[in-house]
ZAMARGU-4260 file (C-alpha; in steps of 0.2 Angstrom, whole numbers, plus 5000, padded with zeros to 4 digits):
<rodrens>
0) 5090/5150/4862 | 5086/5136/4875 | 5090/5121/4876 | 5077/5109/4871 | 5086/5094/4876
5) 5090/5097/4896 | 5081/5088/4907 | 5085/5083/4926 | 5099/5075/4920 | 5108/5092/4916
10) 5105/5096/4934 | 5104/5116/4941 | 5114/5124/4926 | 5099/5118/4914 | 5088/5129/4924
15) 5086/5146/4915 | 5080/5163/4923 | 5062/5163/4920 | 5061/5145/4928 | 5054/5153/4947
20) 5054/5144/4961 | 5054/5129/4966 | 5035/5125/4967 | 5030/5140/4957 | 5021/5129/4944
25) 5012/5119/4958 | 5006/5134/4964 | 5015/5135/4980 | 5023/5150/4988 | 5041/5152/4987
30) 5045/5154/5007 | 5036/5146/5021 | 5020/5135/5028 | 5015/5126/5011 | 5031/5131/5001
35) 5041/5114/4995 | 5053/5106/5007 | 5072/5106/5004 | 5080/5091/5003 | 5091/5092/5020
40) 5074/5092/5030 | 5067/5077/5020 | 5082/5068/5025 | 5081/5071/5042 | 5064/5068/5043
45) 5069/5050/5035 | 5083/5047/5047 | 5071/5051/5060 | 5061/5039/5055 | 5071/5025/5054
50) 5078/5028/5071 | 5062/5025/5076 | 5059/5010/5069 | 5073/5004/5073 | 5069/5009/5090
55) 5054/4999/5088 | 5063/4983/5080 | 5074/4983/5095 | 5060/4983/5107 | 5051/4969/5099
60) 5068/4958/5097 | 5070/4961/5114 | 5052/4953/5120 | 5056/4940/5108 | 5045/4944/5095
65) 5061/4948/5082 | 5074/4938/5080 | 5092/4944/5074 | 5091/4939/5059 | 5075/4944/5056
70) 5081/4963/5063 | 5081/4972/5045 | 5066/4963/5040 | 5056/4970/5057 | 5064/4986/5053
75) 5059/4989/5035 | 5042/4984/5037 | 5040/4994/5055 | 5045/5009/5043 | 5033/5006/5029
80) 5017/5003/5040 | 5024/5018/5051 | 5024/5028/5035 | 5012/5023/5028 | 4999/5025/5042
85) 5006/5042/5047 | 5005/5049/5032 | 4987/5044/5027 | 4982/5048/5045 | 4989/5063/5050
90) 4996/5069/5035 | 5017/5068/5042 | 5027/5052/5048 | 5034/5058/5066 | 5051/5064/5059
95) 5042/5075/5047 | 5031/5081/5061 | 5048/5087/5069 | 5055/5095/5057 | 5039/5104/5053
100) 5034/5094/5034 | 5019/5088/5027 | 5015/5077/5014 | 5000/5082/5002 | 4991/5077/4988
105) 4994/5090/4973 | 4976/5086/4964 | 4969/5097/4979 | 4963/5080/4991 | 4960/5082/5006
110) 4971/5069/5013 | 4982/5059/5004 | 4976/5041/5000 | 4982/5026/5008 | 4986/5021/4991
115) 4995/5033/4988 | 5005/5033/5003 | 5010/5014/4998 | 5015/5018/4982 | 5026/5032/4991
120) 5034/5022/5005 | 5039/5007/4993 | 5046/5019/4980 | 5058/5026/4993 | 5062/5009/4999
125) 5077/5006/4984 | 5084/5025/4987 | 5084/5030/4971 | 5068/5036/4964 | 5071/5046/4980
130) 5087/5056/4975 | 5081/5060/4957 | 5070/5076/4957 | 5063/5088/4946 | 5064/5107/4949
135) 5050/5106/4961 | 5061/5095/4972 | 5049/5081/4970 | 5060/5062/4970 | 5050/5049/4957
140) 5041/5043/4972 | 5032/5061/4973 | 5028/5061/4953 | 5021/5043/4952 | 5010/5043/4968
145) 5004/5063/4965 | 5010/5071/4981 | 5023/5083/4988 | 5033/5085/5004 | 5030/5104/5011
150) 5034/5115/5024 | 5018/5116/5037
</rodrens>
């Protein structure tokens, strides 16, 4: 008999046979272009990106337009607009480009909404909606702004 109380709190061993692969009830395939990213190329991606902005930060701090203490500040919001206009542009932040992800919308949209991407981007902003995922590997920020990080 199942379990009718595990939940993502349980972790992997709640899983049961007949649960398929990750994206399965999404309706994306199990291996390749479209399939739904793992987790160590989503973090890369993220480190990516915050390398480059703090690439950027540094840049403007050294023109002057940063100060030092205003350095995490330039940094965090250089992330988010970065994120944030990646994603509803292109469909990928440049770290997710190199690692070969892509954000979509799950509804079937074309592109993903600027919206959307916002509510994203801030949601990963405190961590930890981030490390929390369902069995489709989809963080809180995924579930609450509709969308999913896969493979291009």
């Amino acid at each position: 008999m199942a379990r009718a109380t595990g939940s993502w709190l349980s972790g992997p061993s709640s899983a049961s046979a007949d649960d398929g692969y990750p994206g399965e009830r999404l309706g994306f395939p199990e291996h390749g272009p479209g399939s739904i990213a793992r987790f160590g190329r989503r973090l890369g991606a993220l480190l990516i990106d915050w390398l480059i902005a703090y690439g950027l930060a540094a840049l403007a701090m050294a023109f002057g337009w940063v100060s030092m203490t205003g350095l995490s500040t330039a940094v965090l919001v250089i992330w988010l607009v970065l994120g944030v206009v990646a994603v509803r542009a292109f469909g990928f932040t440049p770290g997710q480009y190199v690692l070969g992800l892509a954000v979509i919308s799950i509804d079937g949209r074309l592109f993903v909404s600027i919206w959307r991407a916002l509510v994203r981007n801030l949601l990963i902003v405190p961590v930890i909606p981030a490390l929390f995922t369902n069995r489709d590997f989809r963080g809180m920020h995924d579930l609450l702004s509709g969308t999913a990080v896969v493979r291009r």
